[in-house]
C-alpha positions in Angstrom: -52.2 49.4 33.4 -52.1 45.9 33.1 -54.4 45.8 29.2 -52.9 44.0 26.7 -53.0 46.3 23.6 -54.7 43.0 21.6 -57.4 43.6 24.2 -58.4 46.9 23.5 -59.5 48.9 20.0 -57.0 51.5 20.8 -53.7 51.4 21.4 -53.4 53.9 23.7 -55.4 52.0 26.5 -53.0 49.2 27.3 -49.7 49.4 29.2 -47.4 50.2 26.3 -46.7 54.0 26.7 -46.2 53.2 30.4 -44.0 50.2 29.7 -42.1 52.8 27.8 -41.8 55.1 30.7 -41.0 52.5 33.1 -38.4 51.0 31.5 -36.2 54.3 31.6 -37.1 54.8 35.1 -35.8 51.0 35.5 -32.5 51.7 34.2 -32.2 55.2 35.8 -33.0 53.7 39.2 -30.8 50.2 39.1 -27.6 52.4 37.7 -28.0 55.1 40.5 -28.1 52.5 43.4 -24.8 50.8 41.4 -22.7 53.3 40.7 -21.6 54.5 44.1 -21.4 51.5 45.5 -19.0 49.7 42.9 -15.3 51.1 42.8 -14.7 52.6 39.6 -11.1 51.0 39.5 -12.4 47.6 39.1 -15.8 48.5 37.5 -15.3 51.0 34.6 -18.2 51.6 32.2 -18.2 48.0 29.8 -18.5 46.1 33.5 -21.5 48.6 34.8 -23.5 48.4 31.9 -23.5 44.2 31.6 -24.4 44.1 35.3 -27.3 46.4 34.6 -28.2 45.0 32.0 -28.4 41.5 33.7 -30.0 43.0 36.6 -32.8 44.6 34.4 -33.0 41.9 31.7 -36.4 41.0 30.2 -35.6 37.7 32.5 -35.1 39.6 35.3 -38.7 41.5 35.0 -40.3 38.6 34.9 -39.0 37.1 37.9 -40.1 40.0 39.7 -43.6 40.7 37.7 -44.3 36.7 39.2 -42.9 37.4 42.4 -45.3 40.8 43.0 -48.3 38.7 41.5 -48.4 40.3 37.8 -49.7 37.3 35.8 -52.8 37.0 38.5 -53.5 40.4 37.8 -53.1 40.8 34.1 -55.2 37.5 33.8 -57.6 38.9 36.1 -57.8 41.6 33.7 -58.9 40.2 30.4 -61.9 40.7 28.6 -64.3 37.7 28.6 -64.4 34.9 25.8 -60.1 34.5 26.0 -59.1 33.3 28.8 -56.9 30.6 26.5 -55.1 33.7 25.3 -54.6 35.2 28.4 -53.3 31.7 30.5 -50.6 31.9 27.5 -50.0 36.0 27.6 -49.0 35.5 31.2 -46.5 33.0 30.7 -44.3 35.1 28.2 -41.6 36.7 29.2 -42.2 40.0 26.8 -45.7 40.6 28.1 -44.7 39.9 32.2 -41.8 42.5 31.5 -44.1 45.1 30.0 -46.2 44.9 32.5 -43.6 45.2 35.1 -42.1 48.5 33.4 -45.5 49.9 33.2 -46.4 49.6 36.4 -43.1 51.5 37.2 -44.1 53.9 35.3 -47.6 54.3 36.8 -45.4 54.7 40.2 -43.5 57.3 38.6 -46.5 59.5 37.6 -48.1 59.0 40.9 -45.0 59.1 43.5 -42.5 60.4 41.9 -39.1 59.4 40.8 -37.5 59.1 44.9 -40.1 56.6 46.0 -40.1 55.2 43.0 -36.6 54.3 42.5 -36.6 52.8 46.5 -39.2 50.9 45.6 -37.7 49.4 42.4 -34.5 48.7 44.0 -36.0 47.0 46.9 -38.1 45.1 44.4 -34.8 43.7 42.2 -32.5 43.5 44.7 -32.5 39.4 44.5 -31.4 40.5 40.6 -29.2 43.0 41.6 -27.0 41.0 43.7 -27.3 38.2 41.8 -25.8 39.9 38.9 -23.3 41.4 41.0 -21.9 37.7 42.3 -22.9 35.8 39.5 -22.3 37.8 36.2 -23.4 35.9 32.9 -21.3 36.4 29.9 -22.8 33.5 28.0 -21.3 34.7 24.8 -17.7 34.8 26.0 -17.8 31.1 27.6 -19.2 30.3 24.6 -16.5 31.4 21.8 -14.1 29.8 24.7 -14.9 26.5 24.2 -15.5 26.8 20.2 -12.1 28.3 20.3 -10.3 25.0 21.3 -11.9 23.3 18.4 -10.8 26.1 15.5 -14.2 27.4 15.3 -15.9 30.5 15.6 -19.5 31.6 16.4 -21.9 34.5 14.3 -25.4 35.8 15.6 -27.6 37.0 12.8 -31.0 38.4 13.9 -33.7 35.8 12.2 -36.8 38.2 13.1 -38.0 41.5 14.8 -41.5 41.6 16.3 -43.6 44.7 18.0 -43.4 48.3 18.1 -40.3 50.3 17.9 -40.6 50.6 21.5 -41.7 47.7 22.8 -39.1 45.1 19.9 -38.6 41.9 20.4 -35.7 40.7 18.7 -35.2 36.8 17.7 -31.4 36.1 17.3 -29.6 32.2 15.8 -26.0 31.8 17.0 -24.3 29.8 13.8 -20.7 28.0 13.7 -20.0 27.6 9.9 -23.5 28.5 8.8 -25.2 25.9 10.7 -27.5 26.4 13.7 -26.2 25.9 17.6 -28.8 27.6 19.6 -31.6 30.5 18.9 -32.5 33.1 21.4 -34.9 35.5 22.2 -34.4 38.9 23.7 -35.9 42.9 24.5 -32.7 43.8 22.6 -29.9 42.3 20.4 -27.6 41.5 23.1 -30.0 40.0 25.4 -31.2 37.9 22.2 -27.4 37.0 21.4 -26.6 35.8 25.3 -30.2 33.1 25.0 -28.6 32.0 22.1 -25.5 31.5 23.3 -26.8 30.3 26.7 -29.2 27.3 24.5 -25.7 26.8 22.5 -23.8 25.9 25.7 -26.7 23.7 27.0 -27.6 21.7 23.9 -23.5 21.2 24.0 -23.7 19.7 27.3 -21.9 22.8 29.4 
């Protein structure tokens, strides 16, 4: 569960199917503790689905992964002779979310989808509510400020790494065909609000 797939020979054995699982169990789980407990007056469907996907960001399952110990154990459980390799796995935010969706997923097989989904609210709750009071919509305060100055911002994905299921996507936000921040994300929009987020900070906001 916790085997990097450049540990093993075959594929199969590391987390990556489970990650797969997991992640869909993730999303079930966070939007079935949201829904009724968010008016559907002031949160329609555009407003749900950014707080999800705040509250179950790449950024978000790595908080958690370090909070329940996941670099420990996924260093723990690396083959000898790269332990280099593995100090620097467990540090990316790609690998620490894998392994958090995976071993989700592992709960799922073993307990079910009820305990599971108690467990994994109870686990991103501190995510939950802090997307819930403190929603990030880097993109939008972004194209605000670049508004008062006439300009206007394009994200263009620069590379896409991994397996179909497991992408990582590597997204440049440009003004005029120059450079203002580059991002990284599990999908295009996570990728386009780093970007944005690196944009803002490099321009002092």
């Amino acid at each position: 569960m916790v085997t990097h797939s450049s540990w093993t020979e075959r594929r199969s054995d590391s987390y990556e199917r489970l990650a797969f699982l997991g992640d869909s169990v993730l999303s079930l789980a966070v939007t079935t503790h949201l829904y009724p407990r968010l008016e559907a007056e002031r949160f329609g469907a555009g407003r749900l689905t950014k707080i999800r996907a705040q509250a179950v960001s790449g950024r978000s399952c790595m908080a958690v992964a370090e909070r329940l110990g996941a670099p420990e154990r996924l260093r723990a459980a690396a083959p000898e002779g790269i332990g280099q390799n593995a100090s620097a796995l467990v540090r990316t935010e790609r690998v620490l979310a894998s392994v958090i969706e995976a071993v989700i997923g592992a709960c799922y097989l073993a307990f079910g989808y009820e305990a599971t989904a108690e467990a994994v609210v109870e686990a991103f709750e501190p995510e939950i509510e802090e997307a819930l009071e403190h929603p990030v919509d880097f993109k939008s305060a972004l194209q605000e400020r670049l508004a008062r100055r006439g300009e206007v911002v394009a994200y263009n994905v620069a590379a896409e790494e991994g397996p179909p299921h497991d992408r990582v996507f590597a997204v440049v936000a440009e003004v005029s065909g120059t450079e203002i921040g580059a991002g990284r994300g599990r999908s295009k929009k996570d990728a386009e609000q780093e970007a944005a987020r690196l944009a803002l900070e490099a321009m002092g906001a």
